[in-house]
Biopython code that builds the backbone (N, CA, C, O; Angstrom):
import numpy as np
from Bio.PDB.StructureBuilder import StructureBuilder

atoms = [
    (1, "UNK", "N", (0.831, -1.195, 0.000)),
    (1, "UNK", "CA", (0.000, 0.000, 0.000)),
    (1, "UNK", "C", (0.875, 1.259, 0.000)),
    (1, "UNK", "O", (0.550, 2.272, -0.619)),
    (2, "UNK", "N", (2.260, 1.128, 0.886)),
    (2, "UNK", "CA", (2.720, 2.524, 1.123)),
    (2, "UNK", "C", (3.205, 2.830, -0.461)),
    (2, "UNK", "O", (3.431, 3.998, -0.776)),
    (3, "UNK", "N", (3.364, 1.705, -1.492)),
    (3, "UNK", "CA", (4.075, 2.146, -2.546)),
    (3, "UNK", "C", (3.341, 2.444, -3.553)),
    (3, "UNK", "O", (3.837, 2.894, -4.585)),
    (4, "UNK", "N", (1.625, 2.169, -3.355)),
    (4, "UNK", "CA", (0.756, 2.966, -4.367)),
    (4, "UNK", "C", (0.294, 4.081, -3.910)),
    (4, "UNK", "O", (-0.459, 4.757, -4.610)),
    (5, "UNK", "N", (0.664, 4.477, -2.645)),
    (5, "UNK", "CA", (0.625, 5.800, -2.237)),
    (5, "UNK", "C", (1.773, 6.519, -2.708)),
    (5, "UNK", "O", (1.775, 7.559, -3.367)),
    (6, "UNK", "N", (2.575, 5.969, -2.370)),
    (6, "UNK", "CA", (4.083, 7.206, -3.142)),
    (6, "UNK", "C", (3.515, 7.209, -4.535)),
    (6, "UNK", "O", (3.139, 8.381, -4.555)),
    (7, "UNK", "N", (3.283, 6.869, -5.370)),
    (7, "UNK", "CA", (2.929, 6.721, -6.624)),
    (7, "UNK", "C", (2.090, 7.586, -7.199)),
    (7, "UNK", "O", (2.105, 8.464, -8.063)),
    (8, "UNK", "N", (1.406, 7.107, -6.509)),
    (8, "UNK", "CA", (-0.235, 8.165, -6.305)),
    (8, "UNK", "C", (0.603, 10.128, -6.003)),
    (8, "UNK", "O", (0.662, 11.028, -6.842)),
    (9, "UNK", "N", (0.976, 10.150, -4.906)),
    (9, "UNK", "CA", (1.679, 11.043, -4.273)),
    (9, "UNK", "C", (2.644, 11.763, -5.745)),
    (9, "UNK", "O", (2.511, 12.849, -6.310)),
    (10, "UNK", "N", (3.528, 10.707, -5.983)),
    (10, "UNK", "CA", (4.464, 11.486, -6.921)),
    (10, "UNK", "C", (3.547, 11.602, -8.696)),
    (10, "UNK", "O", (4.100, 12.385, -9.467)),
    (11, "UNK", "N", (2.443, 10.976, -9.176)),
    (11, "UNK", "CA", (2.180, 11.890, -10.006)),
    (11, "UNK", "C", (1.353, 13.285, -9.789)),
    (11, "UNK", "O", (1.231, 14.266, -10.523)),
    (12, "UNK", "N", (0.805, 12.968, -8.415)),
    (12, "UNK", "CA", (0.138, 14.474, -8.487)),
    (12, "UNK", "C", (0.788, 15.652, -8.243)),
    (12, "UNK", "O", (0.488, 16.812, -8.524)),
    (13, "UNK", "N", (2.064, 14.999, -7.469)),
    (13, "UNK", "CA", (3.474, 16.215, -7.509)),
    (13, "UNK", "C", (3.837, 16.657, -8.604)),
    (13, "UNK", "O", (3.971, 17.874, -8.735)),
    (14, "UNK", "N", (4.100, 15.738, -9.719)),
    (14, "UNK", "CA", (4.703, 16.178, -11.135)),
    (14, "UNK", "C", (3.904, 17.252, -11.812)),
    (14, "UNK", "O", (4.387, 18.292, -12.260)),
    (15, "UNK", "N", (2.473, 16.865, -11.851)),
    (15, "UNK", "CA", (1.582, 17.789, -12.223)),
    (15, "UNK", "C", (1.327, 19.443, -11.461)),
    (15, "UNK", "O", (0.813, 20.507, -11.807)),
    (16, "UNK", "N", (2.055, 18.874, -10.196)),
    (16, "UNK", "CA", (0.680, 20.185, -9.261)),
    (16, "UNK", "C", (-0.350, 20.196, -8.936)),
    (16, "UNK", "O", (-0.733, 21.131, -8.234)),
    (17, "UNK", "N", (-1.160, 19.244, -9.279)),
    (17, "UNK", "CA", (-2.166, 18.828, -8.745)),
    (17, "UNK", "C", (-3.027, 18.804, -7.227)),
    (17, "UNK", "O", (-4.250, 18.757, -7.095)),
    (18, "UNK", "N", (-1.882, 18.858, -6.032)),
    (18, "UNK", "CA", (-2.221, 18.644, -5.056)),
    (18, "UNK", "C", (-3.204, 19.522, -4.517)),
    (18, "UNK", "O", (-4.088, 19.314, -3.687)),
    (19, "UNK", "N", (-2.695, 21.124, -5.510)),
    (19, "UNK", "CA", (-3.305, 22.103, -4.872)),
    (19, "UNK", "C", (-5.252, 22.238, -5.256)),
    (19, "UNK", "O", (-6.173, 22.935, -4.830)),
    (20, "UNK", "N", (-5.132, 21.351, -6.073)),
    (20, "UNK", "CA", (-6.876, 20.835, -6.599)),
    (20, "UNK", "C", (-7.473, 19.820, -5.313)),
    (20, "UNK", "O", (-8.662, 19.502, -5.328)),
    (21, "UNK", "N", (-6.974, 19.559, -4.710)),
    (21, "UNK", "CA", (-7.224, 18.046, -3.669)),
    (21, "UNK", "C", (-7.435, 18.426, -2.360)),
    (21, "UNK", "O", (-6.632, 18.139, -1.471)),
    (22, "UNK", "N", (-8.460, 19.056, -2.166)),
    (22, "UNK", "CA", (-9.001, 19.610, -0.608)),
    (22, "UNK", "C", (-9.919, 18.300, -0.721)),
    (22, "UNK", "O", (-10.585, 18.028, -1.721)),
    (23, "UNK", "N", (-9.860, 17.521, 0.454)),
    (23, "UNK", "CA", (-10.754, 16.924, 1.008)),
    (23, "UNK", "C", (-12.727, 17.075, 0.267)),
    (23, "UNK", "O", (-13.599, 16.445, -0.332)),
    (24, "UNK", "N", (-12.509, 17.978, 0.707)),
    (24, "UNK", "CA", (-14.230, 18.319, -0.342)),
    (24, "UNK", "C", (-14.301, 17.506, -1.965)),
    (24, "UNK", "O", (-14.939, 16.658, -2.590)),
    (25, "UNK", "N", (-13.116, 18.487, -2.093)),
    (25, "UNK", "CA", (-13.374, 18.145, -3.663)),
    (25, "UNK", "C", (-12.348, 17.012, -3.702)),
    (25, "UNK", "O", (-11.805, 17.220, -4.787)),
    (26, "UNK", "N", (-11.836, 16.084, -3.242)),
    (26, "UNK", "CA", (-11.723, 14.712, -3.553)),
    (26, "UNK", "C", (-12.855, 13.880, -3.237)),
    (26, "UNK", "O", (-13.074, 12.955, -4.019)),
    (27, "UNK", "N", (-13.878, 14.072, -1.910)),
    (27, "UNK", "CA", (-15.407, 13.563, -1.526)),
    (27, "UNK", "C", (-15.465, 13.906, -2.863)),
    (27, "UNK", "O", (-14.769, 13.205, -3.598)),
    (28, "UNK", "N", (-16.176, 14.891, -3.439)),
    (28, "UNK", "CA", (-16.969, 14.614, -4.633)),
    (28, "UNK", "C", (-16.560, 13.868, -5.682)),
    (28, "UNK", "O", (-17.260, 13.039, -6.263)),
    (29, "UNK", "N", (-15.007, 14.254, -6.034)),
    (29, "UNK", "CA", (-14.284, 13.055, -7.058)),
    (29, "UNK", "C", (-15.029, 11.950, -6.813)),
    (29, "UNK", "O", (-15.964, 11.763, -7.591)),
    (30, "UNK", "N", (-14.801, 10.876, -5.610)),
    (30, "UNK", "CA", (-15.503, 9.744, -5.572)),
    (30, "UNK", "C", (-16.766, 9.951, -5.990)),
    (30, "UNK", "O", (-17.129, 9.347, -6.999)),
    (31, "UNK", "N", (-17.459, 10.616, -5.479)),
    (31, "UNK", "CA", (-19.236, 9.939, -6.045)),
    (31, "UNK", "C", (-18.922, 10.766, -7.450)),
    (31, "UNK", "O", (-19.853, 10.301, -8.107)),
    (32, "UNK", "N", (-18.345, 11.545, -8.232)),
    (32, "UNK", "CA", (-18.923, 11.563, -9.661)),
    (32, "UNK", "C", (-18.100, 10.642, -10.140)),
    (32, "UNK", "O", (-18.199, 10.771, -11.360)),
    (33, "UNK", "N", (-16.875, 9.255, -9.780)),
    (33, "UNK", "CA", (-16.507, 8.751, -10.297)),
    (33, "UNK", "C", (-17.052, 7.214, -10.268)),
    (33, "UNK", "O", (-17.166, 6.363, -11.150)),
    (34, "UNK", "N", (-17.443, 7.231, -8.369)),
    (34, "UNK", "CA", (-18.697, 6.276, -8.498)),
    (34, "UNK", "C", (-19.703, 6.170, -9.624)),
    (34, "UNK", "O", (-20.017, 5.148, -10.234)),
    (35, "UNK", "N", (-20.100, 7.253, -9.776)),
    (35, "UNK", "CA", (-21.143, 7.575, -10.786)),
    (35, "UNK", "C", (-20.966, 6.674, -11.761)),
    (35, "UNK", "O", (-21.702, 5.695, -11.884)),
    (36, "UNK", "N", (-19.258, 7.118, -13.090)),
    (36, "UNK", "CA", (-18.943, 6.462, -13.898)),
    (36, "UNK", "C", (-19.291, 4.902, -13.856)),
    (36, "UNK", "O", (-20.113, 4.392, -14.617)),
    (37, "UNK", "N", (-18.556, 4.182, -12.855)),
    (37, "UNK", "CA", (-18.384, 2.899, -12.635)),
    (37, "UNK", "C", (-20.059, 2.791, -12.530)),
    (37, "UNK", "O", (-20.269, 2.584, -13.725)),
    (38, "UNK", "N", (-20.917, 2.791, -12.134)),
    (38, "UNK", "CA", (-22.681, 2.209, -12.035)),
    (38, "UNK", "C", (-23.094, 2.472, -13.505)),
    (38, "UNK", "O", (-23.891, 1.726, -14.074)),
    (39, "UNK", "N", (-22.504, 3.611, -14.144)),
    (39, "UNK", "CA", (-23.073, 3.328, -15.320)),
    (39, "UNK", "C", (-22.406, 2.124, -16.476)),
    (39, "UNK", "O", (-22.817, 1.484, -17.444)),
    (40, "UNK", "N", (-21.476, 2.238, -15.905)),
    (40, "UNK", "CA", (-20.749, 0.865, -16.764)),
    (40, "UNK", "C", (-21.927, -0.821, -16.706)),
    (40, "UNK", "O", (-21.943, -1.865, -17.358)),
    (41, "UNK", "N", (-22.447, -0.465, -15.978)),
    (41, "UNK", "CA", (-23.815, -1.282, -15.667)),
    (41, "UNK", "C", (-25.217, -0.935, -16.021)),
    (41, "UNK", "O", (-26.096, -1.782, -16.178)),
    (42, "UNK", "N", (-25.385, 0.325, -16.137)),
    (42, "UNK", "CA", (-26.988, 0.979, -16.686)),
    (42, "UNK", "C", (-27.252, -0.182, -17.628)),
    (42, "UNK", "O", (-26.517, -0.716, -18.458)),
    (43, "UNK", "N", (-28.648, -0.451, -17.227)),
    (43, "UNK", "CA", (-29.530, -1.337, -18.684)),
    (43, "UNK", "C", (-29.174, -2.805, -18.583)),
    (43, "UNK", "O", (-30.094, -3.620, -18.644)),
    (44, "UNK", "N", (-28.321, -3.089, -18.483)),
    (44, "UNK", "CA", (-28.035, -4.162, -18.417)),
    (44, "UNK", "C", (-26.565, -5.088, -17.551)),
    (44, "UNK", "O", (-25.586, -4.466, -17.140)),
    (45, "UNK", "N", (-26.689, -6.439, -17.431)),
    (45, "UNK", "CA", (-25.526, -6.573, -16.498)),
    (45, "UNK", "C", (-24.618, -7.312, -17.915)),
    (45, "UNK", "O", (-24.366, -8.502, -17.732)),
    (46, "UNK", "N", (-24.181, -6.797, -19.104)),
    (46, "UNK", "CA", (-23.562, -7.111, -19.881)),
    (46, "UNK", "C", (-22.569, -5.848, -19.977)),
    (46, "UNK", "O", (-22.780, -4.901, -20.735)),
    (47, "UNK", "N", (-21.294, -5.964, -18.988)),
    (47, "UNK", "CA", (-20.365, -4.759, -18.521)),
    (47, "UNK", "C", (-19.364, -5.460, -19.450)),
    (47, "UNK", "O", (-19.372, -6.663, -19.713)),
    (48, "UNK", "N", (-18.397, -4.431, -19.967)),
    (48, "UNK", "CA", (-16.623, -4.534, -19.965)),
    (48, "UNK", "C", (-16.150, -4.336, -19.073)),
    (48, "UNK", "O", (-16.177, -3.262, -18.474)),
    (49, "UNK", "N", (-15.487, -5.509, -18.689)),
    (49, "UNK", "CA", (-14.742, -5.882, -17.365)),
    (49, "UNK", "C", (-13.363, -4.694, -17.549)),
    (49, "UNK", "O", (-12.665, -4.497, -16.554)),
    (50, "UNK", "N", (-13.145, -4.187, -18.441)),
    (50, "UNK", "CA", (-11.887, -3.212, -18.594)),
    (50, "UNK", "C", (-12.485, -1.494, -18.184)),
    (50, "UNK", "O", (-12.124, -0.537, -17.498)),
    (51, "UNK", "N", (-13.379, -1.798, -18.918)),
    (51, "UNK", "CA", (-14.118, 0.213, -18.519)),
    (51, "UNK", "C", (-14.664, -0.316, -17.035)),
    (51, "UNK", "O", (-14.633, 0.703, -16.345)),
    (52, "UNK", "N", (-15.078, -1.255, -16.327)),
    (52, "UNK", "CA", (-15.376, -1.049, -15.276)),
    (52, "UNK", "C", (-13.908, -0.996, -14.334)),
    (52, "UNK", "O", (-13.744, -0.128, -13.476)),
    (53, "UNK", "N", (-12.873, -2.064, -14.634)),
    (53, "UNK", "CA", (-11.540, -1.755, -13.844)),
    (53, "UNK", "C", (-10.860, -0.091, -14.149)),
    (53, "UNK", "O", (-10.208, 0.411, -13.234)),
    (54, "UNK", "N", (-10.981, 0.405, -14.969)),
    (54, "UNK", "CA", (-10.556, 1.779, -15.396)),
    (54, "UNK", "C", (-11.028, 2.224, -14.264)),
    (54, "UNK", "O", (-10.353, 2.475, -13.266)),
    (55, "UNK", "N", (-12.876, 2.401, -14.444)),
    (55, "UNK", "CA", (-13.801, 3.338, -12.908)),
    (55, "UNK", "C", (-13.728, 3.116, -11.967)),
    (55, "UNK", "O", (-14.148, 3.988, -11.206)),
    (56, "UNK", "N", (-13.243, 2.016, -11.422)),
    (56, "UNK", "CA", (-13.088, 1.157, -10.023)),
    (56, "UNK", "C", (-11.677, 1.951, -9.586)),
    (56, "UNK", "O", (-11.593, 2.588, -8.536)),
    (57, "UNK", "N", (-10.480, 1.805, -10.641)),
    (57, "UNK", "CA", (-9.045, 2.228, -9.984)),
    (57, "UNK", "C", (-9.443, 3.932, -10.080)),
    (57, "UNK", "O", (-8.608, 4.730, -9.655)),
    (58, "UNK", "N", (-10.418, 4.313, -10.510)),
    (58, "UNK", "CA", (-10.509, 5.905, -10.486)),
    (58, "UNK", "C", (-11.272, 6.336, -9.320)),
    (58, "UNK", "O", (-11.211, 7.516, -8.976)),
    (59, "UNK", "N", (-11.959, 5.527, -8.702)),
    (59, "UNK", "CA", (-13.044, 5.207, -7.298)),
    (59, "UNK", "C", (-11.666, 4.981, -6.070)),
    (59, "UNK", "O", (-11.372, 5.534, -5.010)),
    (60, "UNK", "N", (-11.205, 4.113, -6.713)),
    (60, "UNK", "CA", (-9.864, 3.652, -5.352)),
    (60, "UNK", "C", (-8.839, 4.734, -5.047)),
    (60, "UNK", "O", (-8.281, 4.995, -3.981)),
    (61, "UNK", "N", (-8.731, 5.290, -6.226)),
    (61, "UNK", "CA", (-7.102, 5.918, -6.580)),
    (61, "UNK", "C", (-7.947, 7.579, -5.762)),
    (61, "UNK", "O", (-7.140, 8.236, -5.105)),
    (62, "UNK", "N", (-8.953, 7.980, -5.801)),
    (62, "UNK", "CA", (-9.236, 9.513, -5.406)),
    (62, "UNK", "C", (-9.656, 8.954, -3.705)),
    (62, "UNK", "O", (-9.464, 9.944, -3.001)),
    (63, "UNK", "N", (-10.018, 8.074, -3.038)),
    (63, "UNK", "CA", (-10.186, 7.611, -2.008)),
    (63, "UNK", "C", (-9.093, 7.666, -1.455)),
    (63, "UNK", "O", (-8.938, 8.667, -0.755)),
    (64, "UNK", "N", (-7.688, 6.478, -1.535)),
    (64, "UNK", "CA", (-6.762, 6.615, -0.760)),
    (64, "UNK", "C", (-6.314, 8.041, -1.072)),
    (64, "UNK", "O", (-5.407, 8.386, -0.314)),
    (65, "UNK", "N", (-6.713, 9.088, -2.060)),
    (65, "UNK", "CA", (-6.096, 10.392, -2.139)),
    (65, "UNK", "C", (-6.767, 11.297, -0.539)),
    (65, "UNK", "O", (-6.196, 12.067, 0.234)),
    (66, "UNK", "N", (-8.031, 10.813, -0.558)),
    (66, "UNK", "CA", (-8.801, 11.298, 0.276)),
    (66, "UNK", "C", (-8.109, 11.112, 1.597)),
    (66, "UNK", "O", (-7.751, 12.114, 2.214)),
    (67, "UNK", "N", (-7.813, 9.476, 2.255)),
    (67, "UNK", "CA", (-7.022, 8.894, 3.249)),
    (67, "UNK", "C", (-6.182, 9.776, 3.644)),
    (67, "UNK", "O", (-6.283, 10.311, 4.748)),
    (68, "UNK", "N", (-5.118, 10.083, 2.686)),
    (68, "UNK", "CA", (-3.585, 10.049, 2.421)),
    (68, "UNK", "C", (-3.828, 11.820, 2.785)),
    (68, "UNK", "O", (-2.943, 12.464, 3.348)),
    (69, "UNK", "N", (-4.922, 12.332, 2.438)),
    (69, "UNK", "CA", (-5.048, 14.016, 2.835)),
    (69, "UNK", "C", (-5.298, 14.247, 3.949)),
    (69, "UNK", "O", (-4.828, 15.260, 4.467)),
    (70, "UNK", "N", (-6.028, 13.472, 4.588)),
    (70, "UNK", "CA", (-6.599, 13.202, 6.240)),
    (70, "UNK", "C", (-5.829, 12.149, 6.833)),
    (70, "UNK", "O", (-6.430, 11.462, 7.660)),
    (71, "UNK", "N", (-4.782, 11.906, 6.623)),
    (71, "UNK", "CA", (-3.599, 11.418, 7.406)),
    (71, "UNK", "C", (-4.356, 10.366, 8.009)),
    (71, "UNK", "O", (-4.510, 10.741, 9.172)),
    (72, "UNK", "N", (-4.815, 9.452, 7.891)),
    (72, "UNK", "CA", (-5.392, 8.396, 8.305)),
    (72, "UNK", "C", (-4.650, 7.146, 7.186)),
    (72, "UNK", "O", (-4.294, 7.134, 6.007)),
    (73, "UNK", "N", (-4.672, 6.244, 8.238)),
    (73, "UNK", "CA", (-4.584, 4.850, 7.743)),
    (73, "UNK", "C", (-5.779, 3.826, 7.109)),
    (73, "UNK", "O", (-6.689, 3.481, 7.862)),
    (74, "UNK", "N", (-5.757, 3.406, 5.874)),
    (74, "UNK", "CA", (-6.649, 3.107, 5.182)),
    (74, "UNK", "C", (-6.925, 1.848, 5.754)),
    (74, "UNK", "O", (-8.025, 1.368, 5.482)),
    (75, "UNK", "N", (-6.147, 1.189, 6.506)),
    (75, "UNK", "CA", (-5.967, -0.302, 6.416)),
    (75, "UNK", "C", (-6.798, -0.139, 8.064)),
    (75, "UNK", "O", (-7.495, -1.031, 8.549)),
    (76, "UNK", "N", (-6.531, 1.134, 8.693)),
    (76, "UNK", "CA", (-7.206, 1.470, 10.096)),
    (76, "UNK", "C", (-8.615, 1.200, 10.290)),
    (76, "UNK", "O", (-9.292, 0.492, 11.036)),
    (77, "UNK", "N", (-8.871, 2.288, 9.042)),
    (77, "UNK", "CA", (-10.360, 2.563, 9.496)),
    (77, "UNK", "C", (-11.554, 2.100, 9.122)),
    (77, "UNK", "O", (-12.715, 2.324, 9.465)),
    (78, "UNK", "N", (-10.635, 0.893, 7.775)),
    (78, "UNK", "CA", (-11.403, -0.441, 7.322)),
    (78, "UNK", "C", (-11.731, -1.041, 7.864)),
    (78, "UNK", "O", (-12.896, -1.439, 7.831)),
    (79, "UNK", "N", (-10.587, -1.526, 8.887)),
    (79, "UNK", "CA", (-10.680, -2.691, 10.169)),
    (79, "UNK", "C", (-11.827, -2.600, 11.304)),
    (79, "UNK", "O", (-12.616, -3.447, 11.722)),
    (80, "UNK", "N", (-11.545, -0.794, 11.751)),
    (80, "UNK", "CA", (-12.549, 0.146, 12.741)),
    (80, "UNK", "C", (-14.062, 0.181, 12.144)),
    (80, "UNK", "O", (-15.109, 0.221, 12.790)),
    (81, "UNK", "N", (-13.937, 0.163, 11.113)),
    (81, "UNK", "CA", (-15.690, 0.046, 10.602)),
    (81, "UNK", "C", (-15.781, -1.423, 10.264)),
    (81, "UNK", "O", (-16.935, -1.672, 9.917)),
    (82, "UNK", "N", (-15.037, -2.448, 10.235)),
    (82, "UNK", "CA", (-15.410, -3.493, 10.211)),
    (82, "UNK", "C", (-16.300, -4.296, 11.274)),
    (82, "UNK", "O", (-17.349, -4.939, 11.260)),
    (83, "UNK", "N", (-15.168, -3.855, 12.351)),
    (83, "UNK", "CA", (-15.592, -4.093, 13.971)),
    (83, "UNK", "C", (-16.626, -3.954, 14.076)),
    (83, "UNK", "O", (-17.265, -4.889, 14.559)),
    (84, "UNK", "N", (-17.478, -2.460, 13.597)),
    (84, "UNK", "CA", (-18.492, -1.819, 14.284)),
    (84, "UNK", "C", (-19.618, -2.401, 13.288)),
    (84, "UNK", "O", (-20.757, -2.534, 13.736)),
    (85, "UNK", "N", (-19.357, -2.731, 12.030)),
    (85, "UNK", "CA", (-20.448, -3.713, 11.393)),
    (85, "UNK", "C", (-20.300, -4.894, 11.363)),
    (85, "UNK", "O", (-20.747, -5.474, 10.374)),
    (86, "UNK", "N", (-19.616, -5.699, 12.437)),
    (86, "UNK", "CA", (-19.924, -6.945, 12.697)),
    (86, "UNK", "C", (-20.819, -6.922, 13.892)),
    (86, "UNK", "O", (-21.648, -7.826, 13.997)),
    (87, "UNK", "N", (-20.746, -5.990, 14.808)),
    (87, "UNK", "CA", (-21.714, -5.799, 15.769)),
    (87, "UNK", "C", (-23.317, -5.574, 15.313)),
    (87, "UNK", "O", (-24.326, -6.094, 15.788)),
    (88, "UNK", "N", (-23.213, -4.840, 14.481)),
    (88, "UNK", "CA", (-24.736, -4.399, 13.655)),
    (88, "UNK", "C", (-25.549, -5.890, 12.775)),
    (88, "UNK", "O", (-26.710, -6.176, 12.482)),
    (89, "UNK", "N", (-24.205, -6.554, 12.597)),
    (89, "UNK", "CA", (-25.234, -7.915, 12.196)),
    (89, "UNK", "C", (-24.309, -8.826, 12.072)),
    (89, "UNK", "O", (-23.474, -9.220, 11.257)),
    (90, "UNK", "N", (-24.795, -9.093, 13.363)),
    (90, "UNK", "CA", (-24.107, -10.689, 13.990)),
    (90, "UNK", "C", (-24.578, -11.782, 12.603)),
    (90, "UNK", "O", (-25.414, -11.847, 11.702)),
    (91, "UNK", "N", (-23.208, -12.663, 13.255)),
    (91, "UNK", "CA", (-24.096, -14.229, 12.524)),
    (91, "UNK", "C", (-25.375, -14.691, 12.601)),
    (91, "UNK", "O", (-26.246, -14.723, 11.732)),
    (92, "UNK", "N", (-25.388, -14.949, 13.430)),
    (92, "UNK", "CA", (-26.674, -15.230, 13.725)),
    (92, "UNK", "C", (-28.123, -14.950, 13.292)),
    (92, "UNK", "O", (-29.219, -15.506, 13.352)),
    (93, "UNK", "N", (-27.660, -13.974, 12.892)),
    (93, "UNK", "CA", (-29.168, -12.995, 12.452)),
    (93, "UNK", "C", (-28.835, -12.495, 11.298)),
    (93, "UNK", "O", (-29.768, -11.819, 10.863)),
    (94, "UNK", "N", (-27.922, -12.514, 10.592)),
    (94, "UNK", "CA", (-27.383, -11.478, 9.580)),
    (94, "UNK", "C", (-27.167, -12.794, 8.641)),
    (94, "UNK", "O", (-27.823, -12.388, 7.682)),
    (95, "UNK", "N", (-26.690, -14.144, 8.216)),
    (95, "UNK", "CA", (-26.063, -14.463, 7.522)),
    (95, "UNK", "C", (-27.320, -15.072, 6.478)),
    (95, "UNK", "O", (-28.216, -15.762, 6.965)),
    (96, "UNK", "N", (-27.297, -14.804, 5.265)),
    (96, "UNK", "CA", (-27.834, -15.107, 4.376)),
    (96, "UNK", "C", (-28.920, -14.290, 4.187)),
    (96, "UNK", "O", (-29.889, -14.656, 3.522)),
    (97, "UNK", "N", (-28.849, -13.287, 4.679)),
    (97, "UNK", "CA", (-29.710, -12.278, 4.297)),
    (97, "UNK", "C", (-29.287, -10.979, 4.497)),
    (97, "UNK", "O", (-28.440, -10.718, 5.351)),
    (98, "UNK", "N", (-30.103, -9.622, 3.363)),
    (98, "UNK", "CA", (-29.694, -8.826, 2.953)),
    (98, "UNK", "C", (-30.329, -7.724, 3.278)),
    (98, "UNK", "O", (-30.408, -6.764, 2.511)),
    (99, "UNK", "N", (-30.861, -7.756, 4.491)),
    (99, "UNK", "CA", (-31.780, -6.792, 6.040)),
    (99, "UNK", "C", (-31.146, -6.135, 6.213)),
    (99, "UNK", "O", (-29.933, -6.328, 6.142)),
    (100, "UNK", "N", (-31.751, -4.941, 6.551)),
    (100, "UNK", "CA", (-30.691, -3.557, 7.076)),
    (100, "UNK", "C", (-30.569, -4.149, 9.019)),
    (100, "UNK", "O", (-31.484, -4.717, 9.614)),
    (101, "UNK", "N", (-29.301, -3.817, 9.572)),
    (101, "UNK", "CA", (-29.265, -4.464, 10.828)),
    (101, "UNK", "C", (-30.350, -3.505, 11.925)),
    (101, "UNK", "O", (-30.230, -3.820, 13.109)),
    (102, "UNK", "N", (-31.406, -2.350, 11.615)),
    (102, "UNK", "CA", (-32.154, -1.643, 12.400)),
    (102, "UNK", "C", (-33.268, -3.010, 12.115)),
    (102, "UNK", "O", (-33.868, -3.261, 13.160)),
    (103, "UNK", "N", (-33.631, -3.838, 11.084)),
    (103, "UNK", "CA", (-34.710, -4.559, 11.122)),
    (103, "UNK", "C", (-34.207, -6.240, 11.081)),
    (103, "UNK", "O", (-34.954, -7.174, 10.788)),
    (104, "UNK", "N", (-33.039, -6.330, 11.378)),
    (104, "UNK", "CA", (-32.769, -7.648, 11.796)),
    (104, "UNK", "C", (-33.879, -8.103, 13.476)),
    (104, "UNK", "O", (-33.783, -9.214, 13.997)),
]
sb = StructureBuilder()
sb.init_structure("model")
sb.init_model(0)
sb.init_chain("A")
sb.init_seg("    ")
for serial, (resi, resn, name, xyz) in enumerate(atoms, 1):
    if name == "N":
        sb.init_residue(resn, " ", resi, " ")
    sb.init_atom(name, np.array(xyz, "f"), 0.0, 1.0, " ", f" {name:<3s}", serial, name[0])
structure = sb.get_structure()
C-alpha cells in the first residue's frame, strides 16, 4: 500500500495537482466517479470488465487520495468500521440475508 501511495503522491506532484485536492473536492471526485463505474452497468448486467476496472481504480485511486489528505490509515479505518459492522449484524441474524441491521 505505502508504494501505491508514493505513486499516487508522486504523479500528483509532477503535475501540481495537489493544490486541486481539498478533502471536499476529492469527496466529490468519488461519487462523480462512483457515478462512472454504475453506469458501466446501466440497462443491463452485460459490462466490460476493462471500462469497469478503469472506474473502479478511479473510485480507489481519489479515495486513498482522500485517506492520504486526512492522514489516516486506510488499512485502520477499514478494520474500525469493520468491527463496528460486525456488531450491527451478527451471525446469527445477519447471515444469508440482505436486512438492514435496524430490522434484523
Amino acid at each position: 500500500m505505502n508504494d501505491l501511495i508514493k505513486a499516487i503522491r508522486e504523479f500528483n506532484e509532477e503535475r501540481d495537482w495537489d493544490q486541486f485536492h481539498s478533502p471536499e473536492n476529492l469527496a466529490k471526485s468519488i461519487c462523480i466517479e462512483s457515478g462512472e463505474l454504475l453506469e458501466c452497468f446501466q440497462w443491463n448486467n452485460d459490462y466490460n470488465k476493462e471500462a469497469v476496472c478503469e472506474e473502479l481504480a478511479d473510485v480507489l485511486t481519489y479515495c486513498i487520495m482522500l485517506a492520504d489528505k486526512l492522514d489516516v490509515s486506510i488499512e485502520k479505518i477499514v478494520l474500525n468500521k469493520l468491527e463496528k459492522t460486525k456488531k450491527k449484524y451478527p451471525v446469527d441474524k445477519a447471515k444469508g440475508v440482505s436486512t438492514k441491521y435496524d430490522k434484523l
